[in-house]
C-alpha positions in Angstrom: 23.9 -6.7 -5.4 24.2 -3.4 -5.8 20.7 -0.9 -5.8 20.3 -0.2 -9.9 20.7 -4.2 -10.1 17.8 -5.6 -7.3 15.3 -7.5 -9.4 12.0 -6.4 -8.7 8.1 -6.9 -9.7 5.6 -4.5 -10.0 1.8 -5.7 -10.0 -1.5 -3.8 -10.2 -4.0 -4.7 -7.5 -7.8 -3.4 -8.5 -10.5 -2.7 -6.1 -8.8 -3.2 -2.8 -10.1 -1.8 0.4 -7.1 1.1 1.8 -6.5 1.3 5.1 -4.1 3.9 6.4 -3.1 6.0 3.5 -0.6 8.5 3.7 0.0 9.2 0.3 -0.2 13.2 0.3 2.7 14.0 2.9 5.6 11.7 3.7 5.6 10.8 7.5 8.0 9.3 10.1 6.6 5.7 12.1 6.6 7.0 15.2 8.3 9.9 14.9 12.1 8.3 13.8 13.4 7.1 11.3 13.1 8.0 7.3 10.3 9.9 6.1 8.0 7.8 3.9 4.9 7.8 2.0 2.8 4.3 3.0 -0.8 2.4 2.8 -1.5 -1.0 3.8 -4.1 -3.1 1.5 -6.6 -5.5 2.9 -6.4 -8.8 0.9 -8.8 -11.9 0.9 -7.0 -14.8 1.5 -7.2 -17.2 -1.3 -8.6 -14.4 -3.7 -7.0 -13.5 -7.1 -5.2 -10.8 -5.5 -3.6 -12.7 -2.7 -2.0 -15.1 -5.6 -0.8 -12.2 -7.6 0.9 -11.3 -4.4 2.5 -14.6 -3.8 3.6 -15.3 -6.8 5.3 -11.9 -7.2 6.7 -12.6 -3.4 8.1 -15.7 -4.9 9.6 -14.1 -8.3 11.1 -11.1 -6.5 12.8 -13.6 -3.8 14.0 -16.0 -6.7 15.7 -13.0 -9.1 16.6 -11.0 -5.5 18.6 -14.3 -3.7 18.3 -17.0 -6.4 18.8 -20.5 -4.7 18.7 -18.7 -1.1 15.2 -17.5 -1.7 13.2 -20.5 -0.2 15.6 -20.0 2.9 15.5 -16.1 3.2 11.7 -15.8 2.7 11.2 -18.6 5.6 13.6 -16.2 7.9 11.7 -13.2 7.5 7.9 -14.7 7.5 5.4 -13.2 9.9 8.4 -10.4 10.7 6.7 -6.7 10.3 10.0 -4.7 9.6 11.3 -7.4 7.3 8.5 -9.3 5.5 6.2 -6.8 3.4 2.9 -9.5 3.4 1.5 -10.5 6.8 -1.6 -12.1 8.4 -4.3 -9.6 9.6 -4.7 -11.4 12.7 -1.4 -10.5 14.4 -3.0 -7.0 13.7 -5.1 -4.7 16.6 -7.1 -3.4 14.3 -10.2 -6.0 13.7 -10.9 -5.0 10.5 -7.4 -7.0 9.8 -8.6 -10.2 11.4 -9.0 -12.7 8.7 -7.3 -11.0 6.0 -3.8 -10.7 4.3 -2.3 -7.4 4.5 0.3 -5.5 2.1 2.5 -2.9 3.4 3.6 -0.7 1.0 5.9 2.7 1.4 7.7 4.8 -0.5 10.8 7.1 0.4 9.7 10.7 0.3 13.2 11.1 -1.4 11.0 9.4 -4.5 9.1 12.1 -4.0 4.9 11.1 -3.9 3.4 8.2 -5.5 0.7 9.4 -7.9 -2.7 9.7 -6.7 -5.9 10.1 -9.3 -9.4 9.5 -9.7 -11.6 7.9 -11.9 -11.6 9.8 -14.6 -8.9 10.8 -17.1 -8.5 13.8 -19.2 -8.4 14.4 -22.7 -5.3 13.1 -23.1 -5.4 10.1 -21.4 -3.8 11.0 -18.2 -5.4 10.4 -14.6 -6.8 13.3 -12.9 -4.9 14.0 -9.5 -7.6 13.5 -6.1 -6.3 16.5 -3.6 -5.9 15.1 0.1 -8.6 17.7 0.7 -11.6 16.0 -1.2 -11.3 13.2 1.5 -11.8 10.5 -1.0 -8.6 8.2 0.6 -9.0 6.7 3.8 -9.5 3.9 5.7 -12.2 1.6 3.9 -12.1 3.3 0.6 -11.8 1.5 -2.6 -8.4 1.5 -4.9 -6.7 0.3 -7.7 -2.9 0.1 -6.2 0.0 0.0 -8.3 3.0 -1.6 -6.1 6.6 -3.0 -7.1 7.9 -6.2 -5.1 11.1 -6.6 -4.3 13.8 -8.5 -2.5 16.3 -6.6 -0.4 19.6 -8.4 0.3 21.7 -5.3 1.4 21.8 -2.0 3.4 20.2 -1.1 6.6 17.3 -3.8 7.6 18.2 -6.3 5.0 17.6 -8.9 4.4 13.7 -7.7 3.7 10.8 -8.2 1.4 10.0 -4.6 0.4 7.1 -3.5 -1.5 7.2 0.0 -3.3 4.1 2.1 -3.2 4.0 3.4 -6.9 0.3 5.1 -7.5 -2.9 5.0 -5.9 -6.4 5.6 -8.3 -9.5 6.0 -6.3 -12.3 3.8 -7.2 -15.4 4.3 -5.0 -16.3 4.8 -1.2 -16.0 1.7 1.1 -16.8 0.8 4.7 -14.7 2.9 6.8 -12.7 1.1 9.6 -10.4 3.2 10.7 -10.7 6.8 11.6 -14.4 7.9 9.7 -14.9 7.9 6.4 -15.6 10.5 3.7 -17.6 13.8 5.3 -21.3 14.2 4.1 -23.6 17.2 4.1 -25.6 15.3 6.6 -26.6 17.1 10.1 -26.3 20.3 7.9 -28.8 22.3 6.8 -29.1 25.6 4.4 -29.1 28.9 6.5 -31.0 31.8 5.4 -28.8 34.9 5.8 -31.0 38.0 7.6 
């Protein structure tokens, strides 16, 4: 199949906990391979979300590899570079452990996923969140837009992929990894002589 003709699914996931964003500058893993922009979402097992996920796992195999989906998704399972949708508990970091989590990236040749706030303008478009107001990180709440998709050629195929489309911000969560937004606490006003 060629790349205009993979079948994919997009869903909307609202009021998910982040956890490693990196949303604002495209990275490498490790320092090799392509640059990408990524987050992982934390998702309840059993929860509305983890069913949206499933069943646009399943929809993306079936219109990806048709009657080889059942097949190709039980190849891949529990396989980080290959399956986007993994158990938390394989995971080092104990804030996975429990949990479902969804690996999305997108190639910084797609240039940045969009990134707003809470608020729109007066046109109805999201206002952008700069990396610099320190809203995203680990723990914070989002609304994620992701497509789901089923890769049968090219490097690292086969693979369940999912697409990091657009973050929004929603409010501050428990940070888990790495702190969490920067208060004004410890500071205090200084009088000037």
């Amino acid at each position: 199949m060629s790349e205009e003709k993979m079948e994919r699914s997009w869903i909307v996931l609202k009021n998910v906990p982040v956890a490693y964003p990196k949303v604002f500058e495209a990275t490498q893993y490790m320092g090799k391979g392509a640059f990408t922009y990524s987050a992982k979402f934390v998702i309840t097992p059993g929860s509305e979300h983890d069913k949206v996920i499933r069943e646009a796992i399943q929809k993306a195999a079936v219109k990806g590899w048709e009657s080889k989906a059942a097949v190709m998704l039980k190849s891949i399972d529990g396989q980080s570079q290959k399956y986007c949708y993994l158990s938390g508990d394989v995971k080092e970091q104990t804030a996975f452990h429990g949990k479902m989590v969804l690996t999305a990236k997108r190639s910084q040749k797609d240039g940045a996923p969009k990134v707003i706030g809470r608020t729109f303008d007066g046109e109805g478009k999201g206002i952008p969140v700069k990396q610099e107001e320190g809203l995203l990180y680990s723990g914070a709440i989002v609304t994620a837009k992701v497509e789901i998709w089923a890769q049968s050629k090219g490097e690292g195929a086969p693979g369940l992929r999912c697409k990091l489309l657009g973050l929004q911000w929603v409010s501050h969560g428990e940070a888990f990894v790495g702190g969490g937004p920067v208060t004004d606490e410890g500071f205090e006003s200084v009088e000037v002589e």
